[in-house]
C-alpha positions as CSV (number, residue, x, y, z in Angstrom):
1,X,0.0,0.0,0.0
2,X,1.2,3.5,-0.8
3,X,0.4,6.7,1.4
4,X,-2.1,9.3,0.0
5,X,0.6,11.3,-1.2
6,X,2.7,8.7,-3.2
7,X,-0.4,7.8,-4.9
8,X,-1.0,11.1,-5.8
9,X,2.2,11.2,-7.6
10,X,2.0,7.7,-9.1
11,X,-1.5,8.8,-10.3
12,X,-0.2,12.1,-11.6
13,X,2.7,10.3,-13.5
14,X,0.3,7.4,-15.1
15,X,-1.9,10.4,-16.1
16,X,1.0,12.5,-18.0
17,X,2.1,9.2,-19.2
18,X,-0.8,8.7,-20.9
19,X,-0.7,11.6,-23.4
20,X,3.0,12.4,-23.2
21,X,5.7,9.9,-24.6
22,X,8.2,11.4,-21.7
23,X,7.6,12.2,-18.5
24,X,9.9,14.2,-16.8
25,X,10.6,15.1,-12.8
26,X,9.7,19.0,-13.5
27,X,6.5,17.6,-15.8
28,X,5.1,16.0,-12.9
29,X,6.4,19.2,-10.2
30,X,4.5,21.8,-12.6
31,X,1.2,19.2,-13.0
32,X,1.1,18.7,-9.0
33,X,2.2,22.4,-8.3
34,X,5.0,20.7,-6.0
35,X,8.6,21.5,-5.8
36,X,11.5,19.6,-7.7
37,X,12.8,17.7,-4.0
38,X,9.4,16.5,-3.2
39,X,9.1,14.8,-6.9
40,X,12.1,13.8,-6.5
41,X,11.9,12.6,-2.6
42,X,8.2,10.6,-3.8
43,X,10.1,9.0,-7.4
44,X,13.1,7.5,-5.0
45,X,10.0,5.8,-2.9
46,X,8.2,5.0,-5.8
47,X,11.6,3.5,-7.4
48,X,12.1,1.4,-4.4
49,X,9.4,0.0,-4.3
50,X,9.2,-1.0,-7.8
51,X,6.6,1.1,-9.1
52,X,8.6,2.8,-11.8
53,X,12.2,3.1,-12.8
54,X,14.2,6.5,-13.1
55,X,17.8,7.2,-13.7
56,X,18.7,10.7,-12.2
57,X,18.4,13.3,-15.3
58,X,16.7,10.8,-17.3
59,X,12.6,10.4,-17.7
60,X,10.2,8.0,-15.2
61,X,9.2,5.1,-16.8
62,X,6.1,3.0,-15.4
63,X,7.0,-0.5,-14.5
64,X,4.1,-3.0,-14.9
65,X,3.5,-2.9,-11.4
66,X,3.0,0.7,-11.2
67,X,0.7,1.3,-14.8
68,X,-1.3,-1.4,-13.0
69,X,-1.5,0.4,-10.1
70,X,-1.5,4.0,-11.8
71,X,-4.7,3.0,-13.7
72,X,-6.5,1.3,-10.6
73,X,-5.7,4.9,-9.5
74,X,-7.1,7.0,-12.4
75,X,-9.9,5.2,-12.2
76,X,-10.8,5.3,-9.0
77,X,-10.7,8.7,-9.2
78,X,-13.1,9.3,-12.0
79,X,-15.4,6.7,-10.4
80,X,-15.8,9.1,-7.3
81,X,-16.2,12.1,-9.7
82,X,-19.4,10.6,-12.1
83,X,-20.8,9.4,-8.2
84,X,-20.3,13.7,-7.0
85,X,-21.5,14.8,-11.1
86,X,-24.4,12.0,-10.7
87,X,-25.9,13.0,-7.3
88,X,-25.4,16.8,-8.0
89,X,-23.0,17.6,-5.1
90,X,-22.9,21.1,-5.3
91,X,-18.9,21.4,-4.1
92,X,-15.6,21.3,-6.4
93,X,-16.0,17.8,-7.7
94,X,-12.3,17.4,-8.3
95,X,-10.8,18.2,-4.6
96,X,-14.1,16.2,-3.2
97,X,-13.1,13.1,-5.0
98,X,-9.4,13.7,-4.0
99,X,-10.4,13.6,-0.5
100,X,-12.5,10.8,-0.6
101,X,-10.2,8.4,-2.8
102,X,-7.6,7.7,-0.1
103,X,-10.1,7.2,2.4
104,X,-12.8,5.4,1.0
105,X,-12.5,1.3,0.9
106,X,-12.5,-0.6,-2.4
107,X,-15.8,-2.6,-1.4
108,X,-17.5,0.9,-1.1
109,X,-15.6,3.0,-4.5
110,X,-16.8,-0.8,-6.1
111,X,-20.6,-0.3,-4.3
112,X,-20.0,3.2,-6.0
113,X,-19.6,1.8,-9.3
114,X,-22.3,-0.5,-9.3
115,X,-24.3,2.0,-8.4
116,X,-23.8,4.7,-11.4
117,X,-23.8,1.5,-13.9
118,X,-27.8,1.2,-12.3
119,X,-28.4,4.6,-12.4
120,X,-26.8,5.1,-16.3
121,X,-28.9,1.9,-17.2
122,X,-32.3,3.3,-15.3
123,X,-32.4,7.3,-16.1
124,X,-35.3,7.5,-14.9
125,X,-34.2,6.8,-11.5
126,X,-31.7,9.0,-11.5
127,X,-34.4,12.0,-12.3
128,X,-36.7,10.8,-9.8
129,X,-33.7,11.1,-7.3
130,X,-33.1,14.2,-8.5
131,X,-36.4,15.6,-7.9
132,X,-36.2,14.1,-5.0
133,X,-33.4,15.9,-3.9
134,X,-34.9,19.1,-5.3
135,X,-38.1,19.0,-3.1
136,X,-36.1,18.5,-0.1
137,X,-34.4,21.8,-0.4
138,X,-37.5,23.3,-1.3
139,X,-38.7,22.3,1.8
140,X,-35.3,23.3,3.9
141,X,-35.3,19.4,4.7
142,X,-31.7,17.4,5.3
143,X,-28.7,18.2,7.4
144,X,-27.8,21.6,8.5
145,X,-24.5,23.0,8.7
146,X,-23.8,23.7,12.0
147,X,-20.7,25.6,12.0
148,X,-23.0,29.0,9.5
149,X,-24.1,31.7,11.8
């Protein structure tokens, strides 16, 4: 298992990988807005543990391990966005799903899932949820945040 950081970083690098043919320390440092030491500080973990292979001044390359794991990654991540998109969460859908990835268990992201495949196979459920979810703001119904005057 990696820390919520390093699979930030393995999740950046899979993603530049994806449309770029190199993938350089200061491509991923400009993509994560991060300096050059913590790239390079996360790339020596990521080397050592076999997740990619860099030579110092030369590009990353993506073992098989870590693609595997860089696309388990990418995905989970857009899984967690369609669910915030679906439901209408009204909050930055990116940073949401970026706090709820490392957090989240692979039994609920895969409950997730399942759940949009129903939902994208019955639309009509999905609208009657969503006017469900309207009329409960019409009528000031659901949790309150406690910490607005």
């Amino acid at each position: 298992m990696l820390s919520p950081s390093l699979e930030d970083y393995l999740e950046e690098i899979y993603r530049f990988s994806q449309n770029n043919s190199i993938v350089r320390v200061s491509d991923i440092a400009a993509c994560l807005n991060v300096t050059l030491p913590s790239v390079n500080n996360a790339i020596r973990k990521l080397s050592e543990k076999h997740y990619l292979i860099y030579k110092k001044y030369r590009e990353l390359v993506l073992t098989e391990k870590g693609s595997k794991v860089g696309r388990f990654l990418v995905d989970r991540n857009r899984i967690l966005q369609d669910f915030l998109k679906t439901v209408n969460s009204q909050c930055d859908v990116r940073a949401e799903a970026e706090a709820m990835e490392h957090y989240l268990s692979l039994p609920t992201i895969r409950a997730i899932e399942n759940l949009l495949d129903f939902l994208e196979l019955n639309p009509k459920c999905r609208e009657e949820f969503l006017q469900h979810c309207r009329y409960r703001k019409e009528k000031g119904l659901g949790l309150k945040d406690g910490y607005a005057d």
